[in-house]
N, C-alpha and C positions, 0 to 999 in steps of 0.2 A: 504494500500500500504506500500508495505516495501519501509526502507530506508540502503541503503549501503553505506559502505567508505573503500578505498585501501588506506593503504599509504606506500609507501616506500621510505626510505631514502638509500643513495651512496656517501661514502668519496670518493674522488678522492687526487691525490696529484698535482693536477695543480688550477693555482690561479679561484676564481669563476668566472672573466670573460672571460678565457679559456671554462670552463664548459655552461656559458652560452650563448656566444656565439654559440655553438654546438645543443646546447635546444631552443635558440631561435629563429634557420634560420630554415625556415618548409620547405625547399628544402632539409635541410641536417637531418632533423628527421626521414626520411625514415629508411636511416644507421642505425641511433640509435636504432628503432622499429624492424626492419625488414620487414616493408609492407611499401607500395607505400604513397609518402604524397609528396603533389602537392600544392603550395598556390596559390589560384583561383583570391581570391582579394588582393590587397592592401591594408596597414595601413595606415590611415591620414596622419601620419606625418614619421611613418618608415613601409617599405615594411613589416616586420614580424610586426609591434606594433599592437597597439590599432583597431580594427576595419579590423584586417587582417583575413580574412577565409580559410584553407586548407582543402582539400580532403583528407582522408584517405583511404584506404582499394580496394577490388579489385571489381568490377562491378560484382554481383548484391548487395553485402554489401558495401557499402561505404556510410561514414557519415562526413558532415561537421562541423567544429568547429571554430567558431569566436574569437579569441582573445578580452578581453572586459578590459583588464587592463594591463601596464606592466610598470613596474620600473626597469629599468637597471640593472644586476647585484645583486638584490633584488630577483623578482616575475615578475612570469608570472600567470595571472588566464583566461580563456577559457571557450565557454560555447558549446555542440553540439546544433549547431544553423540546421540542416537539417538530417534528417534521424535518428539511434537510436533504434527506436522499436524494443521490447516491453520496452525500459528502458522510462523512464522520467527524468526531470531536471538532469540532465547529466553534473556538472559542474567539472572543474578541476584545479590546483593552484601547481604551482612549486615555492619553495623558495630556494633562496640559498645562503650561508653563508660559511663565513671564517672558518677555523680551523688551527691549528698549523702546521699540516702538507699540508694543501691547503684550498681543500674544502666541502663541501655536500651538495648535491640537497634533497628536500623530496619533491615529487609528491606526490598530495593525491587527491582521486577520490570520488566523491560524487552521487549517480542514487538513482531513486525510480525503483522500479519495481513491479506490480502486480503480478507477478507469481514468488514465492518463488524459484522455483529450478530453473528458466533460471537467477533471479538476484544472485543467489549462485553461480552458473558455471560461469555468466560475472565475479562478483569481485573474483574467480580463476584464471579463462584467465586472466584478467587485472593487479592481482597481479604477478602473473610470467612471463608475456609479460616484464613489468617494469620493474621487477627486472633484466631477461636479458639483456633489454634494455639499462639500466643503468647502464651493468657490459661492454658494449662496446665502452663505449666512453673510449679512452686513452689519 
C-alpha cells in the first residue's frame, strides 16, 4: 500500500486568529473549499473542537471527519472517521503561525491507498482543491 502526503502552505496578511477562526468553524469551511461541509456532531467542550464530526461532499460521495485535537490558534489535526474508499488512514493537520506580515496556514494531508493511480489523482485533486481553497479566504 502506498503512502501519500499534500501539503500546502498560505501567507495571508491578517492576524492567525483571523485565519483561524475561518478554518476552524466547519459551517464556514464550505466557502473556503467550495463543496458542502455541515458539522453533524458537536465538540466536548467547543462546537468545532475536539470530538466534532462534519460532513463533507455531495451525496453519493461524502465522507466524514472527526476533529481529534485542537489548540487554538496553533492546530487543528482530523481524522476521516466514515467513508473515504478506496483511501485509508486518511488523517489531516493545519498549523498556523505568525509572520511579519500576519500569517500562514500549512494543511498537510496524509492516505494510504492500494491502487496507485486513484491515490495519485486524490493527492492532485487534494492539492489544488487546497491550494484554491486557501487563496479565498481574505
Amino acid at each position: 500500500m502506498a503512502r501519500y502526503t499534500v501539503e500546502v502552505a498560505q501567507d495571508y496578511r491578517q492576524p492567525v486568529e483571523a485565519v483561524f477562526q475561518k478554518l476552524s468553524d466547519h459551517n464556514q469551511l464550505g466557502k473556503v473549499l467550495g463543496i458542502p461541509v455541515k458539522r453533524v456532531v458537536n465538540g466536548k467542550t467547543d462546537i468545532n473542537g475536539a470530538g466534532s464530526v462534519r460532513r463533507m461532499g455531495l451525496w453519493p460521495v461524502t465522507v466524514e471527519e472527526t476533529v481529534v485535537a485542537v489548540v487554538p490558534n496553533q492546530s487543528i489535526a482530523y481524522r476521516i472517521s466514515k467513508g473515504g474508499a478506496p483511501l485509508k488512514n486518511h488523517s489531516g493537520a493545519l498549523s498556523f503561525s505568525s509572520t511579519a506580515q500576519g500569517s500562514r496556514v500549512t494543511w498537510t494531508i496524509n492516505f494510504d491507498s492500494s491502487l496507485p493511480v486513484i491515490g495519485a489523482v486524490v493527492k492532485q485533486v487534494l492539492t489544488q482543491g487546497l491550494r484554491m481553497g486557501l487563496k479565498r479566504i481574505k
